[in-house]
N, C-alpha and C positions, 0 to 999 in steps of 0.2 A: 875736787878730786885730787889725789895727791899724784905729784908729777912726774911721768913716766916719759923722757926724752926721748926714749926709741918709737914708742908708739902715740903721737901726739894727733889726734882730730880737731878738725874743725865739724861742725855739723849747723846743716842747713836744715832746719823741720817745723811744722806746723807748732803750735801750743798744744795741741791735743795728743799729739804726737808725742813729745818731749820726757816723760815718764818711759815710756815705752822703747826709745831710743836710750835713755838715762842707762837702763836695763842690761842692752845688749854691748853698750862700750865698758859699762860695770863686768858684766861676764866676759868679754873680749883685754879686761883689764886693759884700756885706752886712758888714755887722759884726753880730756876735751879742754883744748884751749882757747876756745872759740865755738859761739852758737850765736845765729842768727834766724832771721824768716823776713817772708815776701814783704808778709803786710808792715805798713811803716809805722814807724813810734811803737813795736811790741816785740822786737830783739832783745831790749834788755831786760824785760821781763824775762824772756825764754831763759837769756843766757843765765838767769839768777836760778834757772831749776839745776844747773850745771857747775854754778858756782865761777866762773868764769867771763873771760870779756865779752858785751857783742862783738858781733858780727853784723854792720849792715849792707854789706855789698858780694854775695856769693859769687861774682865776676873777678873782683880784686883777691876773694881767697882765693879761686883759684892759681889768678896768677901773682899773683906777691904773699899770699899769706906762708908763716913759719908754721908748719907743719907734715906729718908724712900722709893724710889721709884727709879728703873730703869727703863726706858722709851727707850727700842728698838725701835725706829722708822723705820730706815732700818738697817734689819738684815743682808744682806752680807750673808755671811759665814756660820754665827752663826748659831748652831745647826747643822751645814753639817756632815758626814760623817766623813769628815777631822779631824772635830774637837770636837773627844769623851770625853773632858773635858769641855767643855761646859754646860751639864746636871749636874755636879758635881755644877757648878759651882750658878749656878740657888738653886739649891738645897742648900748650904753655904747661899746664899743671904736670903732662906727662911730661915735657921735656927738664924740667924741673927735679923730676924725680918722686912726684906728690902724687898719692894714686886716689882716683875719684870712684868713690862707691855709691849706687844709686839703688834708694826703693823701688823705685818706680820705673817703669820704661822710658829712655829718654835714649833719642827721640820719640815718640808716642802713635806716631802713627806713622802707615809704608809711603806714605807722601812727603813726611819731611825727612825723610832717610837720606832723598837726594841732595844734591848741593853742597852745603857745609859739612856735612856730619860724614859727607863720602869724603870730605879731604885728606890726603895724607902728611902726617906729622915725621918726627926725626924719626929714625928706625925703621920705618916703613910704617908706622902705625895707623888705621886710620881712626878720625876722630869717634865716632861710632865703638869702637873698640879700646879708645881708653876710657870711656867711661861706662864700670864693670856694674852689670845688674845682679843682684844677690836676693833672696840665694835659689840658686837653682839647684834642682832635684840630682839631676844628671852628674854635679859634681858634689855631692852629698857623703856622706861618711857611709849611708847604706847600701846608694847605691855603689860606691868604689866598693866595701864589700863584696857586693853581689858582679862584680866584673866576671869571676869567672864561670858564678853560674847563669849566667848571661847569655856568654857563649855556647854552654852546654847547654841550655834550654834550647838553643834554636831560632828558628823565625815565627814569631806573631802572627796569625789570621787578626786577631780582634786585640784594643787595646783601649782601657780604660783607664780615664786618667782622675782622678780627683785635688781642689784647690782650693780651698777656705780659709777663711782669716776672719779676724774684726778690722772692722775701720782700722782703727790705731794701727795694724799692724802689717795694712797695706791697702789699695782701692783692690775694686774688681778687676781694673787694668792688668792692675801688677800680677794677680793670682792666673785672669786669665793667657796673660803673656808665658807666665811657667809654666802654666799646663801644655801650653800648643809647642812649648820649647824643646819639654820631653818627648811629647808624639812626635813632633818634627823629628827629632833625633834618632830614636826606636823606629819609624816608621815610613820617613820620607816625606814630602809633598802629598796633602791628598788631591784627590779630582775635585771634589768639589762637597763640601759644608753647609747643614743645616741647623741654622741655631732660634734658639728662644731667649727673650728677658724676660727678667721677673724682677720690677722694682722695686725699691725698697719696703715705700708707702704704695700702699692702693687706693686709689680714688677716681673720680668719676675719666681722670685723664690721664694717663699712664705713659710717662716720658721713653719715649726710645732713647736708646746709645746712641750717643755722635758716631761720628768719622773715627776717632780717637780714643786711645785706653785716656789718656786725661782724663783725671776727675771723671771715671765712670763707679761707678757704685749701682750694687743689686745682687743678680743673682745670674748664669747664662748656662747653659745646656747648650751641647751638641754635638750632633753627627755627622760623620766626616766617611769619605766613599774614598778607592783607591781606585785606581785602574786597574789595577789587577785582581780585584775582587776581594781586598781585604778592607778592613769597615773597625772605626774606632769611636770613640764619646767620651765628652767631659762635662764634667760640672765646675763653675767655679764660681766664688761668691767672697765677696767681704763683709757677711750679715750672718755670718754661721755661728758666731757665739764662743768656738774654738777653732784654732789654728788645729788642719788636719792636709794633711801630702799623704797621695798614695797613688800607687801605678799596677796594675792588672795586666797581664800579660797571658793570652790564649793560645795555645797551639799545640804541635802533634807531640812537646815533651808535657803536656799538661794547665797547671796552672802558678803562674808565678806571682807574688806579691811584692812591693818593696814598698816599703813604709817609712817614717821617719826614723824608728826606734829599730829598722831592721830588716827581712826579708823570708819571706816563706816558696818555698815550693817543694807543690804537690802533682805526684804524674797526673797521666791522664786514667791511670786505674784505681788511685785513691789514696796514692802512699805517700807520706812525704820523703820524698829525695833529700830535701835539705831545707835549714833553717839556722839566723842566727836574729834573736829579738833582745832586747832589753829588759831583764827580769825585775819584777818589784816585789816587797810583801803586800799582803793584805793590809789596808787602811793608809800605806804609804802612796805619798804624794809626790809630784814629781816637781822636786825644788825649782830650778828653773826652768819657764816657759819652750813646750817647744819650738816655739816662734823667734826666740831669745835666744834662744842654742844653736838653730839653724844655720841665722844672720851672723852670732860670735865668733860660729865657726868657720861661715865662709870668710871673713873680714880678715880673720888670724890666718888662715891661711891663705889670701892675696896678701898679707903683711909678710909673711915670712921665706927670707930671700934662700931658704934651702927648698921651700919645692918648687919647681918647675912650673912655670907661668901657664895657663887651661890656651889653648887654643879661642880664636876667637868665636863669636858666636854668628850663628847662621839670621843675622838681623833681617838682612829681604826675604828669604822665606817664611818665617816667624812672625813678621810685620804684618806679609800678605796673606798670610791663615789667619792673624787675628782680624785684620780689618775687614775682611771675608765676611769672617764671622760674624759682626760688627751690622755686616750690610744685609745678610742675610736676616739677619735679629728684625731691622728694621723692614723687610720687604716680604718678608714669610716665605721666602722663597730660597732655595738651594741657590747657592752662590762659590763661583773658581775661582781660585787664590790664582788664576794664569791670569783673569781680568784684571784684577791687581794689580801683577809684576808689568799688563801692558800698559796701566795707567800708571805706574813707576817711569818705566820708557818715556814715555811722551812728556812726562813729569821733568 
């Protein structure tokens, strides 16, 4: 890739991965200077899809490598338990000036949240918070759009969230970590969440979800209870065949949509209020992926030092709705993201 000094990556990703990442730093116009992955002896293969040096140490990129961007694509490991130099390590990269951008949820579950990942770095930052998850819905070009008919809609009784991707283009983890990111945001803490999996393969023994968005792959539904009698549901899945984001929004101004390419709202008498989508002709396709566009966007814009840095993200509530969910999956039984945050505590 020809070389772009201001925007220079390193990226950390699966083989499988690597096309698909190729993609989004091509649309993002990055230069990758560096690529690497977990497994050992199969860096320099990766890095020959990139055209550029391995990478076998995502520890020492963080903290010595020459670049403005580290690009986790698949995290492994990283962030585990295992491995409590990790957050340290995140934390160097920010002081550095090197921003770390993550597919995936890292930390991955509301138990390793504690500890390292709660440290804080120069600036007040905490580790948790320099390394940015992408891309969420919330800070989306449709939904900034629809800010102010946001406000003018109202408040949500019911909120429906949808989260799909293929493998390559994230686990179940990652899809279902942005969907609970948005409802948490729109919505608040629920009381308490009932979810279902659906694995990939069917056969006579049908694997539950860990503890952990790690490496989770399948399909999860669920329903979420508020205390004050408002009620939401998602789907989310990395087996969908396409990448698809969308958010539903119910109440006394009607019904609100926002979608990748845009947002619709219609009252509650049948008229549309307002709308702004992305128009195409007949038979045209849509050049780049919107999975591809999403990630280039959010990336360019954490790269670019004229806008204003997002606030950080609500990780222990987020954590505790998704491992909830997680637990409930596995126990068929409605399950409180507060049992959580006390097993946080005592954590």
């Amino acid at each position: 890739m020809e070389a772009n000094p201001g925007r220079r990556i390193v990226v950390w990703c699966d083989e499988d991965r690597a096309e698909f990442v190729r993609g989004i730093a091509r649309a993002a116009d990055l230069s990758v200077v560096g690529a690497g992955c977990e497994t050992k002896g199969r860096s320099a293969g990766l890095a020959s899809v990139f055209g550029c040096p391995p990478v076998d140490d995502l520890r020492s990129a963080l903290t010595e490598g020459d670049c403005d961007l580290v690009l986790i694509a698949s995290a492994g490991g990283f962030g585990g338990a295992s491995s409590p130099g990790d957050a340290a390590g995140v934390l160097t990269a920010r002081q550095r000036g090197v921003r770390v951008v993550t597919l995936e949820p890292v930390p991955a579950s509301a138990l390793e949240l504690s500890g390292a990942w709660s440290s804080v770095g120069a600036g007040g930052v905490r580790a948790v918070d320099a390394a940015r998850f992408v891309p969420l819905a919330r800070t989306s070009r449709s939904f900034r759009d629809a800010s102010e008919v946001l406000e003018m809609f109202g408040r949500a009784r019911t909120l429906v969230v949808e989260a799909l991707c293929r493998p390559e283009e994230g686990s179940l983890g990652a899809r279902l970590f942005s969907a609970v990111e948005v409802l948490v945001w729109l919505m608040g803490e629920p009381e308490s969440v009932d979810a279902a999996f659906a694995a990939p393969k069917r056969g006579l023994l049908v694997p539950l979800p860990g503890e952990s968005l790690r490496d989770a792959h399948g399909d999860v539904t669920a329903n979420f209870r508020f205390a004050d009698g408002r009620a939401a549901a998602l789907v989310a899945s990395d087996q969908s065949g396409r990448w698809s984001r969308s958010t539903t929004l119910l109440g006394d101004g009607g019904r609100l949509r926002v979608f990748d390419d845009g947002f619709e709202w219609v009252s509650a008498a049948g008229e549309r209020v307002d709308s702004a989508r992305q128009t195409k002709r007949r038979g045209e396709t849509h050049e780049v992926p919107r999975s591809v566009e999403a990630l280039a966007e959010s990336i360019t814009r954490l790269l670019d030092p004229a806008i204003p840095e997002e606030g950080p993200l609500d990780h222990r509530t987020v954590l505790a709705v998704c491992q909830a969910a997680l637990l409930s999956a596995r126990t068929g039984s409605a399950e409180s993201p507060s049992t959580i945050r006390r097993m946080m505590e005592v954590g």
